[in-house]
KEVO-606171 format. One line per 5 residues: their letters; for each residue z, x, y of C-alpha. Coordinates in pm, 1 decimal, decimal comma, m for minus. Layout:
a	Z X Y; ...
END
This chain:
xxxxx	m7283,7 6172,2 4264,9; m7189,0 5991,6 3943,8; m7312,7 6192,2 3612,9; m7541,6 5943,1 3425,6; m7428,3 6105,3 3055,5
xxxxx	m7690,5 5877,1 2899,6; m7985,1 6030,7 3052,3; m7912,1 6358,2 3141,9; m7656,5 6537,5 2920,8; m7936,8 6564,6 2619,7
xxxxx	m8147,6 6782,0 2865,3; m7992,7 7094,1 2866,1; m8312,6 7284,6 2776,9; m8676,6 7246,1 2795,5; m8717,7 7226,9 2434,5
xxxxx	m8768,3 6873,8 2402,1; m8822,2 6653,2 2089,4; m9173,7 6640,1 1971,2; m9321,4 6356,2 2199,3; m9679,9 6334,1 2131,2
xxxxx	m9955,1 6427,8 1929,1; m9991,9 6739,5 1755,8; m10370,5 6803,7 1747,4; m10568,1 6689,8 2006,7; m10963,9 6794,6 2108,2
xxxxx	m11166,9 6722,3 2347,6; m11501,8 6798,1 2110,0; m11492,7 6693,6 1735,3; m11478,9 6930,0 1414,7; m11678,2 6664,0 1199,7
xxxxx	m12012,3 6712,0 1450,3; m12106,6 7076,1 1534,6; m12216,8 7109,5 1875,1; m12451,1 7395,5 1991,0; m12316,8 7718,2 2186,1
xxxxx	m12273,3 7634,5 2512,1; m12390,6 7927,3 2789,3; m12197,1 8004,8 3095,5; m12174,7 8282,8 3352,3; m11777,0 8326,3 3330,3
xxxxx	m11602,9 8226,1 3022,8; m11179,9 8205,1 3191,0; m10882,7 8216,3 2935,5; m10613,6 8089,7 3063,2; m10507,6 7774,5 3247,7
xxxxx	m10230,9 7857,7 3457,1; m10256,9 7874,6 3822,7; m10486,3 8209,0 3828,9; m10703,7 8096,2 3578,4; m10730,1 7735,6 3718,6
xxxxx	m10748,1 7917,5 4098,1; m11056,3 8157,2 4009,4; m11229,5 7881,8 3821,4; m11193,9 7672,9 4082,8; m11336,8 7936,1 4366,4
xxxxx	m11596,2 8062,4 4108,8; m11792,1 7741,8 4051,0; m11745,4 7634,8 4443,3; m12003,9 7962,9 4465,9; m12212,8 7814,3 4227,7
xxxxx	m12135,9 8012,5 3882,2; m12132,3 7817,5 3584,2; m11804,9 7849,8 3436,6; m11583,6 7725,5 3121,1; m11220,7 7817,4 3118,3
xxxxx	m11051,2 7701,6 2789,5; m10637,6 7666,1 2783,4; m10457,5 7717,1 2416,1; m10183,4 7430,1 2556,8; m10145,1 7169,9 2864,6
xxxxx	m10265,4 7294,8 3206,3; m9912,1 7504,6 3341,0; m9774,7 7478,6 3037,3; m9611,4 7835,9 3053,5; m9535,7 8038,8 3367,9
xxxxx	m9691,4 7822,6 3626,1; m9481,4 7488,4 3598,4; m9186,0 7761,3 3541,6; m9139,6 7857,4 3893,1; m8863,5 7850,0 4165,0
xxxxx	m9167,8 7637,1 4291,6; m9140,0 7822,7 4651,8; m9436,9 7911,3 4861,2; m9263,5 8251,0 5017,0; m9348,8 8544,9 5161,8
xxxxx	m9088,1 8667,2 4942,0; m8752,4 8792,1 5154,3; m8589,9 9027,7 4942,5; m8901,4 9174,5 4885,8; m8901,5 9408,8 5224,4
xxxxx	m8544,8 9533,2 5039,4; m8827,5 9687,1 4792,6; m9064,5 9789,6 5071,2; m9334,9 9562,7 4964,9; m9429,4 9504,9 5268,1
xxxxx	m9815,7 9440,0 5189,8; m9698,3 9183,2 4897,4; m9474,0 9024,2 5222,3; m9769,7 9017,2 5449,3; m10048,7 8881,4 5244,1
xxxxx	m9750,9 8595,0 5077,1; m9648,9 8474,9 5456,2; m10034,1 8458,6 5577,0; m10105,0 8223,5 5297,9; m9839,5 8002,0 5317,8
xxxxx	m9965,7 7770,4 5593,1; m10316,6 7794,8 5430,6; m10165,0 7612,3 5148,3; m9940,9 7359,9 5306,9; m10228,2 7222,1 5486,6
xxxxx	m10453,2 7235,1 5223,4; m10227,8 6999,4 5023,9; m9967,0 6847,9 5241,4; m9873,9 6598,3 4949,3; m9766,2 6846,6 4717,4
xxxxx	m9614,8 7105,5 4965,6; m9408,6 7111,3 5248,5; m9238,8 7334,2 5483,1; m8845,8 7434,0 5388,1; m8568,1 7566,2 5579,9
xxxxx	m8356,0 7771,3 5408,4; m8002,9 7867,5 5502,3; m7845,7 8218,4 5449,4; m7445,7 8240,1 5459,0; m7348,0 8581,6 5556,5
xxxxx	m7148,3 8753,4 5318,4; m7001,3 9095,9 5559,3; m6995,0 9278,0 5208,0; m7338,1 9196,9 5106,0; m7499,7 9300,2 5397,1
xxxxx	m7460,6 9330,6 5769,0; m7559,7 9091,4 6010,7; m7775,7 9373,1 6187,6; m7928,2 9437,3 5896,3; m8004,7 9067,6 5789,5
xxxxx	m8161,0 9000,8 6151,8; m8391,1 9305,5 6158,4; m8533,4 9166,7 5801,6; m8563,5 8815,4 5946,9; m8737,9 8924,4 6257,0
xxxxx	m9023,2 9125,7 6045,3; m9059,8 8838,6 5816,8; m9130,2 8573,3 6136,6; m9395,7 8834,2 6264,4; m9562,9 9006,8 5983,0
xxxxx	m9754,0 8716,9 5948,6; m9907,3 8461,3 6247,5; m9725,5 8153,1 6257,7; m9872,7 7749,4 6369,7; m9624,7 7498,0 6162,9
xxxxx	m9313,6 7677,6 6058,3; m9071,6 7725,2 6287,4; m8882,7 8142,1 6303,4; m8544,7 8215,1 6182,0; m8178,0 8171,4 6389,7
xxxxx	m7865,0 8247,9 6383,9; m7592,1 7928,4 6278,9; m7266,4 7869,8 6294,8; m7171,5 7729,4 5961,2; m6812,6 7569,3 6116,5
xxxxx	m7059,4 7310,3 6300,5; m7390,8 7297,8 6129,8; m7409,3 7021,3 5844,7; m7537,7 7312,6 5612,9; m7169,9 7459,2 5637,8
xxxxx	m6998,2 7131,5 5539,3; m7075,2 7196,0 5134,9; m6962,4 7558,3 5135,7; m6658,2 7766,0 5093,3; m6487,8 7752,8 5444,4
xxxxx	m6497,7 8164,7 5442,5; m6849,0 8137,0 5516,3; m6877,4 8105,4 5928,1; m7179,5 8250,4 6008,2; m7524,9 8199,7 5863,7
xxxxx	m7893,3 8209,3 5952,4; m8178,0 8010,2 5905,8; m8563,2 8072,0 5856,5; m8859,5 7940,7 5718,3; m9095,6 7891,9 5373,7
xxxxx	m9207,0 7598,3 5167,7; m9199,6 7410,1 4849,8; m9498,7 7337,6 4580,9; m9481,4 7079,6 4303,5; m9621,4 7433,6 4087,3
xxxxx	m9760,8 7215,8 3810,9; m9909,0 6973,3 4009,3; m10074,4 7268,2 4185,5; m10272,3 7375,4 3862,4; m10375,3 7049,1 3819,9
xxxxx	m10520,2 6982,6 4154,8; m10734,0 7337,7 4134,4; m10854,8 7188,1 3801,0; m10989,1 6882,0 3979,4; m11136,0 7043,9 4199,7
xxxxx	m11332,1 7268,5 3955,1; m11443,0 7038,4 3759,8; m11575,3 6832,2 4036,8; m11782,7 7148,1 4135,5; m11906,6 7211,5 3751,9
xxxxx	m11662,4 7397,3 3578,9; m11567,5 7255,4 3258,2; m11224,3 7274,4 3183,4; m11111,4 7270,2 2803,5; m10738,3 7198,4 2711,6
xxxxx	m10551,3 7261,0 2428,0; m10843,1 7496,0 2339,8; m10755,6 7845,9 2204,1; m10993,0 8164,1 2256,3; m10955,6 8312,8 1917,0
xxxxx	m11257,6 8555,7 1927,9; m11467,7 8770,8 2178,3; m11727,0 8966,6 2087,4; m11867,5 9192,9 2379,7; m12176,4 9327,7 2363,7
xxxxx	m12410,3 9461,0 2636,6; m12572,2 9140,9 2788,3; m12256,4 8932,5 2744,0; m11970,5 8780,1 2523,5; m11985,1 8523,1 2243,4
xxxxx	m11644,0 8369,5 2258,1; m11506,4 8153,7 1929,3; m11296,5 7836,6 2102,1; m11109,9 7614,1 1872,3; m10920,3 7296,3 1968,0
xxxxx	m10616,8 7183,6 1833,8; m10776,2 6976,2 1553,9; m10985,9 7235,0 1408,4; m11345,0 7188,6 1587,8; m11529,6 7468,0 1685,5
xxxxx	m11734,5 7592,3 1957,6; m11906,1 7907,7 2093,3; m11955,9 7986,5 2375,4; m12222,9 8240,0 2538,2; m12117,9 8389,3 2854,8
xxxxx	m12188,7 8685,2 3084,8; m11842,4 8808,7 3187,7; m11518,8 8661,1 3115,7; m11150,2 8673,4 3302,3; m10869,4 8776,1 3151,6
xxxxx	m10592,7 8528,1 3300,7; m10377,5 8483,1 3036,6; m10059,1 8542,2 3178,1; m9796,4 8649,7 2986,5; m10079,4 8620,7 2668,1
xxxxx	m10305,0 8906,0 2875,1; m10235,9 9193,4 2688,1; m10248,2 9046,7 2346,8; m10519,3 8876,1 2438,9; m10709,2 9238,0 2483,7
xxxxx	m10520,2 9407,1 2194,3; m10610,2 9100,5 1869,7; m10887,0 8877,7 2064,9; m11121,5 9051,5 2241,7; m11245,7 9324,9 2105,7
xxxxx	m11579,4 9585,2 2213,8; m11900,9 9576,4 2055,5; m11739,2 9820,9 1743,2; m11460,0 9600,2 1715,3; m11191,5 9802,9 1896,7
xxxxx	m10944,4 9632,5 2105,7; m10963,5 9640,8 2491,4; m10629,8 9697,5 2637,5; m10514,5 9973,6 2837,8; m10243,5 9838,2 3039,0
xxxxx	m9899,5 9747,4 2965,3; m9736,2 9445,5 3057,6; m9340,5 9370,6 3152,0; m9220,2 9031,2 3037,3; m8937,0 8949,4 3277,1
xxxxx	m8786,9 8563,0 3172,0; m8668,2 8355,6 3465,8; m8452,0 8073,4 3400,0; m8327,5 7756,3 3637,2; m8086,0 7503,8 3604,3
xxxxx	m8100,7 7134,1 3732,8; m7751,7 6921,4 3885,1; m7679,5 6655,7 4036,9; m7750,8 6736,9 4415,6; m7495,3 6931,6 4562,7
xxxxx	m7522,5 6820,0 4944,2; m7699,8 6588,1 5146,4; m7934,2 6796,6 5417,9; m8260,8 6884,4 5353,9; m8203,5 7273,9 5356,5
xxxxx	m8187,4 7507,5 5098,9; m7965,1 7809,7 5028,9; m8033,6 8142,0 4937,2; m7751,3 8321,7 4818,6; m7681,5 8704,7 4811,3
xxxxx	m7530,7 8796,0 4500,0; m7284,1 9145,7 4454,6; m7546,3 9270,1 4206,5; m7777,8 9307,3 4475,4; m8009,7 8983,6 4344,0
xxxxx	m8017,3 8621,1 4538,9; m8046,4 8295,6 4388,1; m8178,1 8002,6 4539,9; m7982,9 7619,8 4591,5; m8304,4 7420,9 4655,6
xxxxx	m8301,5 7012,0 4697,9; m8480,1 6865,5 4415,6; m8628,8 6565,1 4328,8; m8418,2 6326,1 4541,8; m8129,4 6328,3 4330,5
xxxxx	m8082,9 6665,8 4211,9; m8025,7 7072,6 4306,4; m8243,0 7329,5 4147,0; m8044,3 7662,8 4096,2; m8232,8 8007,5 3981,3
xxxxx	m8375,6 8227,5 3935,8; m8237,6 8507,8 3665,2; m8447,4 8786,8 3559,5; m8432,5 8887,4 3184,9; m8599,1 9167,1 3012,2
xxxxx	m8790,4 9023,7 2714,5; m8865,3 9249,3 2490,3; m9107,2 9149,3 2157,7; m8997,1 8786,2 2206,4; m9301,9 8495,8 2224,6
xxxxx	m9311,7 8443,2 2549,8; m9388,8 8067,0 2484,5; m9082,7 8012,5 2335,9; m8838,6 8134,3 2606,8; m8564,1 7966,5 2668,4
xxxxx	m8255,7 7969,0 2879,9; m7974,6 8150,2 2701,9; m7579,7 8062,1 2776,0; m7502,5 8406,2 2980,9; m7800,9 8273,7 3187,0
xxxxx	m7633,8 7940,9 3273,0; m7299,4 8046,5 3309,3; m7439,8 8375,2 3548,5; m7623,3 8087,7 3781,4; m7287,0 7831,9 3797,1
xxxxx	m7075,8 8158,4 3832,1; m7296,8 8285,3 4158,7; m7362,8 7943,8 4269,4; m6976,1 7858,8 4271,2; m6936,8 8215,6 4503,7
xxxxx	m7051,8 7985,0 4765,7; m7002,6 7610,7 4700,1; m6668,9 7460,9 4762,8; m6685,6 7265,8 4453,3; m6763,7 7481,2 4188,7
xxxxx	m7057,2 7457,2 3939,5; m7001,3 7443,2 3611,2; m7193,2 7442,2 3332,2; m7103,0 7117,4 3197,9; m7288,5 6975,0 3514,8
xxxxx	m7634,6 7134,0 3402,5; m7868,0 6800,8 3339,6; m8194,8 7011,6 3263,2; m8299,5 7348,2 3234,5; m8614,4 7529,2 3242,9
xxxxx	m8752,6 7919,3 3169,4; m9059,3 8061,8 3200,2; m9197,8 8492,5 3188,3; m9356,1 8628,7 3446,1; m9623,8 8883,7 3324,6
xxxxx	m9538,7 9179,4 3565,1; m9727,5 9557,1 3539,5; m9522,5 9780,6 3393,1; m9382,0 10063,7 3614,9; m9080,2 10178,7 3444,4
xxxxx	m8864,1 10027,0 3674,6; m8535,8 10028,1 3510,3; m8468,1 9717,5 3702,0; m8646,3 9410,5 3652,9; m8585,3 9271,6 3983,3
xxxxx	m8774,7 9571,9 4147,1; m9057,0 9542,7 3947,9; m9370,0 9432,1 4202,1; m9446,4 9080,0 4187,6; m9816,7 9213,2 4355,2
xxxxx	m10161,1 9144,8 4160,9; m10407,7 9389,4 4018,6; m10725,9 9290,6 3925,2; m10932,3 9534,0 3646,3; m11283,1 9553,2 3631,7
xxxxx	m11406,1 9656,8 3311,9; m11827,7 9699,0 3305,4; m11846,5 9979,7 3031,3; m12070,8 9628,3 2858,8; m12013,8 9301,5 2994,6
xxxxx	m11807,8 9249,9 3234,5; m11473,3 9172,3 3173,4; m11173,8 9125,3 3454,1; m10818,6 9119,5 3383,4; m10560,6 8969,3 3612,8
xxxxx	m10236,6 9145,1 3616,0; m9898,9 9009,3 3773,9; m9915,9 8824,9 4080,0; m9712,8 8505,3 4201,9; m9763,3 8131,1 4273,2
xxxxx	m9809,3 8205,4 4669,8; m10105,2 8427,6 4653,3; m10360,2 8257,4 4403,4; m10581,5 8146,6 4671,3; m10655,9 8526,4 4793,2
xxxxx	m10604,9 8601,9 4405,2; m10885,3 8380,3 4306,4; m11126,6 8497,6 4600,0; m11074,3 8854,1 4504,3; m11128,0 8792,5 4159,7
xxxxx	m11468,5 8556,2 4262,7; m11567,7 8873,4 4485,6; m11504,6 9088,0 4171,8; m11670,8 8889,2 3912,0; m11960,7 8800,8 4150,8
xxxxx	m12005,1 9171,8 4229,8; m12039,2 9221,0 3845,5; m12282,6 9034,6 3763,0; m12512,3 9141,7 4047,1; m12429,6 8907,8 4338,7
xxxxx	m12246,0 9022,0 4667,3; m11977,3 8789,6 4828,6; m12235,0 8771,6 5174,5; m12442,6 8609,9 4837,2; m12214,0 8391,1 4742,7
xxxxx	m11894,8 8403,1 4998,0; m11550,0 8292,0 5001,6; m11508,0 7926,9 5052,9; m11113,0 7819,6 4988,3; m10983,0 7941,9 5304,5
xxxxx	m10944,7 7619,0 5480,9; m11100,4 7394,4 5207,0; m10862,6 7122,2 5085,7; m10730,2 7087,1 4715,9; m10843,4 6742,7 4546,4
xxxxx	m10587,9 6463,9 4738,5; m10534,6 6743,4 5046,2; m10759,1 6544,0 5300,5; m10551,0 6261,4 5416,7; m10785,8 6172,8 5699,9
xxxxx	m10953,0 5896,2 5583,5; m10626,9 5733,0 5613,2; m10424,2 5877,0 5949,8; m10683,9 6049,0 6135,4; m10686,2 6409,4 6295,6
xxxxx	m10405,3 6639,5 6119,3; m10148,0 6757,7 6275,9; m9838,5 6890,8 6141,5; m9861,0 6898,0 5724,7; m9496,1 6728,0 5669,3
xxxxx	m9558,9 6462,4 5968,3; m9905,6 6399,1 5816,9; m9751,5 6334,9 5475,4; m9491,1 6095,1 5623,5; m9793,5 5924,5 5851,8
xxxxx	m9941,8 5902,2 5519,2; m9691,1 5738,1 5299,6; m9667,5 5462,2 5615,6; m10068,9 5390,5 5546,0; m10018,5 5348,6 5192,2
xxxxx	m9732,1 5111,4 5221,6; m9923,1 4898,3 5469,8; m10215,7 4876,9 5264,0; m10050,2 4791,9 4980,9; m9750,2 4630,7 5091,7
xxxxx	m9669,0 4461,2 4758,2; m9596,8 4815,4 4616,5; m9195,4 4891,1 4570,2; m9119,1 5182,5 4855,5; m9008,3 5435,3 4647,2
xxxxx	m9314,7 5389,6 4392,2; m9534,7 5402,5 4720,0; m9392,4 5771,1 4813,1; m9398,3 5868,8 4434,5; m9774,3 5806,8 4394,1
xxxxx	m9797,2 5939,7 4719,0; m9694,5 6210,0 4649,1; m9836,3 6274,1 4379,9; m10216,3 6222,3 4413,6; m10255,4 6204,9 4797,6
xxxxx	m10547,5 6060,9 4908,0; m10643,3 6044,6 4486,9; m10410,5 5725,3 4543,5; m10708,3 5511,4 4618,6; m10866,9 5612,5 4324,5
xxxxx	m10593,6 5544,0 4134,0; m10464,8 5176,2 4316,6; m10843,5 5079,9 4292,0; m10873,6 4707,6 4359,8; m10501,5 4633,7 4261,7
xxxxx	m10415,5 4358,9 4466,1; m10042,3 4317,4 4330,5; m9767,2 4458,1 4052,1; m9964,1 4250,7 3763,8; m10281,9 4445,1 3841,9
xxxxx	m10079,1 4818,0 3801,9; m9964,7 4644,7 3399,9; m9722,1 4699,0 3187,0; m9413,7 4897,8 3319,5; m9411,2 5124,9 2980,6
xxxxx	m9091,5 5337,6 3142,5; m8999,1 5247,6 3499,1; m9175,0 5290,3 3796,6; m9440,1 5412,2 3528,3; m9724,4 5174,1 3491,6
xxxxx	m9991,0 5199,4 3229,9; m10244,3 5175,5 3512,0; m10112,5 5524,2 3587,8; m10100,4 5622,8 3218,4; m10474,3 5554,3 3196,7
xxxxx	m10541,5 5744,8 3503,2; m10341,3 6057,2 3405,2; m10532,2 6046,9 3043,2; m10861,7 5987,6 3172,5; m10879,7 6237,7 3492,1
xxxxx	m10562,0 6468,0 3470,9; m10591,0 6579,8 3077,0; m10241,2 6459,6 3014,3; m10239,1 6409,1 2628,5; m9873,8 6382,3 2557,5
xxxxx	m9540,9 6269,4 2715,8; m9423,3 6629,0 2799,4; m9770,7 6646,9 3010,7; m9686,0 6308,0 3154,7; m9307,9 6312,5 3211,4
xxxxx	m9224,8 6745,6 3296,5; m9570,7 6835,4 3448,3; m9735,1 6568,4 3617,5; m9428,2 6436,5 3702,3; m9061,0 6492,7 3663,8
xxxxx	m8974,4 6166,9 3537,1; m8883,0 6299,7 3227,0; m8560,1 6376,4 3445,1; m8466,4 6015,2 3537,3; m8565,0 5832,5 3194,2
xxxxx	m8318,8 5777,7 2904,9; m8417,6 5929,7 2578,1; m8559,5 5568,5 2440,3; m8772,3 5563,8 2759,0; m8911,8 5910,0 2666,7
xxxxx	m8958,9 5771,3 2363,7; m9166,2 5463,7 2499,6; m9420,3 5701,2 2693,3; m9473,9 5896,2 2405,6; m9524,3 5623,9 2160,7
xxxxx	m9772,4 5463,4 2421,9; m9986,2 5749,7 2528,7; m9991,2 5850,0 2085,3; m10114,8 5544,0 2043,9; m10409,5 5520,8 2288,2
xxxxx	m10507,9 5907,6 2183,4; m10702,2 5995,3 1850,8; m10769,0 6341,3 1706,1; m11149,7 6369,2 1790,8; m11211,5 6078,5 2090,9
xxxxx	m10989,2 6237,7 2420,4; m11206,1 6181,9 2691,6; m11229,8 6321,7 3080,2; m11389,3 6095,4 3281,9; m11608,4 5981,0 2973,1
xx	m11680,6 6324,4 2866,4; m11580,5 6472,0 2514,9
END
C-alpha cells in the first residue's frame, strides 16, 4: 500500500492539535440550579462507570454519573480493542479471569453485532518460544473452559499453504489458529451511555467531581463543568470508577465525614501503547506473536486500510496518567517484535498513528507488569454511606463487572438482587437489535452483513462504503439517524468526506460529542483518513455550532 505522507505522517501520537472548544457544559454557571438527589452518584465515564450506570438504572435506581472529559476518553478507547478470554493469561494461572472473559464473549457479540465481531487469530510457532505440545494443551483449555455457540475452536495450520503464511518470514511452517473477537472500545462506552440514559440515568460530560462529603445518610457531591457552573448533587452511595483517577479520587476528593481521605488500596499504573500502519496483509486474521521476553503482541486488521500493532506494558510511576503517551523505545520495541515475524520488516518510519492508554491494575508487588492480574475487585465501604470502588478489570468483563457492582450497590442500600435482579445478560446495547430489519438472528457477523444489505436497499442512493460506515456505527440507530432522507442533499453539507453535517448534528445532539477529537478518534476513526485541513474543517464546524452554556442532549441542558 502506497504511504499517503499528507495525511498520515503528522499522526505519530495521540496528542493532537487543539480541535475544539475548551470549556463546554451541559448546565450554565450564570443560573444556579438546585441540588439534584439521586440514589448512586458514578465518577467516571469509562466503560465500568458507563456499564454499572447502565445496569443500575435498568433496576430502577436513580443515578447521575458525571465524566471530568469525553466518554472513553482515557483507558477505555485505549485498548487492543479485543473481546478475549485472555490466552496468555492461563501462562499466569488465571484461570478464573480466563473462564469468566471466554463466557462473556458471545454475550457481547450478540448483544451488539455492529460494533463486534468474531476474530480468528493466527499463532506461528516459534520451537524456542514454546513447544507445540505445550501450545495445544493451552488451546484446548481455552476452547472448553467456556461453552461455545458462534466461534468456531482452535487448529493446527500449515503456514507453507494457508494465506496467513504468505506475509511471514518463510521459517515459520507451522501455526495454529483459534478464536476471540473485536470491539470498536469507544463506541462501546457510548452505546452503554445510551442505553442509560434511555432508562433514567443522567449522564454529565466534561463534568469533574471535585468534592464528596460523606456523612451517615449519604454524600453531597460538588460537580463542576468545564465552564465553571456548579452543581450538587445529593446521593445515597456513590461508585468509585475512576480508572486510573480511583485512588486519587479517594486520597484529595472524597473524603469521610471528619474530612479524612478514603483510600486504602494501592493502585499499579501499567501504560500500554499501539501503533497504526498501513495494513500489512490482505486476510482477515490476526496474529499473535510470542515474543523472547516471554510477552506477545498482537497484528490485528484495522480499519480497512490499516494494521494495529501492541500492546507494551510500561511501569508508570508518578506520571498523569492522562497524559501518557507513546515513548520512542515503545515504537521501536513493537516494529522490532513485529519484524521477528513479517517478511517485510516494520519500521518505524511506517507508524501513521499511535495511541497509549494506563490500565489501573491492584497492586501486588509483582515485579513484572505483565503478571500483574488484569481481574476486578469491587470494595464495599458502609462504615457511612455507602461507597464502592472498582479496582482493575478489563474491557471483556464489564457486563458481569457492572452486575456485580448493581448487586453490590443494591445490597447497600437495602435492596436484594431477587429485588431488583440482573437484567444485561441477553439484553441488547442501544443499535444491538437488528431485527426490525433481517428478522430472527442467527450468527452475529452474518447478521451484520444481512444487515448492511437492508440498509443499502432501503436507501439505495447512499455511497456503499458510507452505507457500511453508518452501519456500523449506529446499527439499527441508523434509522434514527437517516430519518426521512430521501437522497445525498437531505444528509447536507459534506464538512470532511463521507462526513455529513446530518451526522454532525446527530453525534452533538444524542452521542455528547463536543469536539473534533470526540467526533474524528472516538466515535469514529476518521481522524485516521482525513488530511490535517479536513481535521481542521470538523473542528471549526462543530466550534461553531457549540456555545459555552447551551450544549444540549436531546433538548436537555
Amino acid at each position: 500500500m502506497k504511504r499517503r505522507e499528507n495525511r498520515m505522517a503528522p499522526f505519530r501520537d495521540q496528542s493532537h492539535e487543539p480541535t475544539g472548544p475548551s470549556s463546554v457544559s451541559d448546565f450554565s454557571s450564570n443560573s444556579p440550579l438546585p441540588a439534584t438527589d439521586c440514589d448512586v452518584l458514578i465518577v467516571g465515564g469509562g466503560i465500568n462507570g458507563c456499564g454499572i450506570a447502565r445496569d443500575l438504572a435498568g433496576r430502577g435506581w436513580r443515578v447521575v454519573l458525571c465524566e471530568k472529559d469525553d466518554l472513553a476518553s482515557h483507558t477505555s478507547s485505549s485498548s487492543t480493542k479485543l473481546i478475549h478470554g485472555g490466552l496468555r493469561y492461563l501462562e499466569y494461572y488465571e484461570f478464573s479471569l480466563v473462564r469468566k472473559a471466554l463466557q462473556e464473549r458471545e454475550v457481547l457479540l450478540k448483544s451488539a453485532p455492529h460494533i463486534m465481531w468474531p476474530l480468528r487469530f493466527v499463532m506461528p510457532h516459534d520451537p524456542s518460544m514454546r513447544p507445540a505440545w505445550m501450545i495445544r494443551i493451552g488451546l484446548f483449555m481455552y476452547d472448553h473452559l467456556a461453552k461455545r455457540e458462534v466461534l468456531p475452536g482452535s487448529r493446527s495450520i500449515d503456514l507453507r499453504s494457508h494465506a496467513a503464511g504468505a506475509p511471514l518470514k518463510p521459517q515459520f511452517k507451522r501455526g495454529f489458529v483459534y478464536s476471540d473477537g473485536w470491539v470498536d472500545d469507544a463506541r462501546l462506552v457510548v452505546l452503554n451511555a445510551i442505553d442509560a440514559r434511555a432508562r433514567g440515568a443522567e449522564i454529565r460530560t466534561r463534568t469533574r467531581c471535585v468534592h464528596a462529603q460523606r456523612d451517615a445518610d449519604g454524600w453531597t457531591a460538588t460537580l463542576e463543568a468545564a465552564d465553571g457552573g456548579i452543581r450538587v448533587v445529593r446521593a445515597r452511595a456513590v461508585v468509585n470508577a475512576a480508572g486510573p483517577w480511583a485512588e486519587s479520587f479517594l486520597r484529595g476528593v472524597a473524603q469521610s465525614a471528619k474530612g479524612e481521605p478514603l483510600a486504602t488500596r494501592h493502585l499499579r499504573l501499567v501504560k500500554g501503547s499501539h501503533i497504526v500502519v498501513p495494513r500489512l496483509f490482505e486476510h482477515d486474521h490476526a496474529y499473535i506473536f510470542q515474543n523472547p521476553d516471554k510477552r506477545i503482541i498482537f497484528a490485528i486488521p484495522y480499519q480497512d486500510e490499516f494494521t494495529l500493532i501492541g500492546t507494551t506494558d510500561i511501569e508508570l510511576n508518578g506520571d498523569d496518567p492522562g497524559a501518557a503517551r507513546i515513548a520512542e523505545e515503545e515504537i521501536a520495541y513493537l516494529c522490532m517484535q513485529a519484524s521477528r515475524y513479517f517478511d517485510k520488516p516494520v519500521k518505524p518510519a511506517d507508524v501513521v498513528w499511535t495511541y497509549s492508554g494506563v490500565r489501573p491494575l491492584l497492586d501486588d508487588a509483582s515485579g513484572d507488569p505483565s503478571a500483574v492480574t488484569r481481574d476486578y475487585m469491587l470494595e464495599s465501604n458502609t462504615t457511612a454511606a455507602p461507597l464502592l470502588s472498582v479496582w482493575g478489570g478489563k474491557i471483556t468483563t464489564f457486563r458481569k463487572l457492572a452486575e456485580d457492582a448493581a448487586d453490590e450497590v443494591g445490597k447497600m442500600l437495602g435492596q436484594s438482587s431477587a429485588q431488583r435482579p440482573p437484567w444485561t445478560d441477553g439484553a441488547f446495547l442501544a443499535g444491538g437489535d437488528l431485527s426490525a430489519w433481517i428478522g430472527a438472528a442467527t450468527r452475529p457477523d452474518d447478521d451484520f452483513e444481512r444487515f448492511v444489505a437492508a440498509v443499502q436497499a432501503r436507501h439505495a442512493w447512499l455511497d456503499a462504503r458510507l452505507a457500511r460506515r453508518l452501519a456500523r456505527a449506529y446499527g439499527a440507530r441508523v434509522a434514527e439517524l437517516l430519518g426521512d432522507a430521501k437522497s445525498m442533499e437531505d444528509m447536507g453539507e459534506a464538512v470532511a468526506p463521507g462526513l455529513h453535517e446530518r451526522e454532525l448534528r446527530f453525534l452533538q445532539q444524542n452521542e455528547w460529542a463536543v469536539s473534533a477529537d470526540d467526533v474524528l478518534w472516538r466515535r469514529s476513526k476518521l481522524g485516521l483518513r482525513y488530511t490535517a485541513e479536513e481535521r481542521r474543517q470538523v473542528a471549526a464546524w462543530l466550534q461553531a455550532r457549540t456555545t459555552n452554556n447551551s450544549y444540549m442532549i436531546n433538548g436537555e441542558r
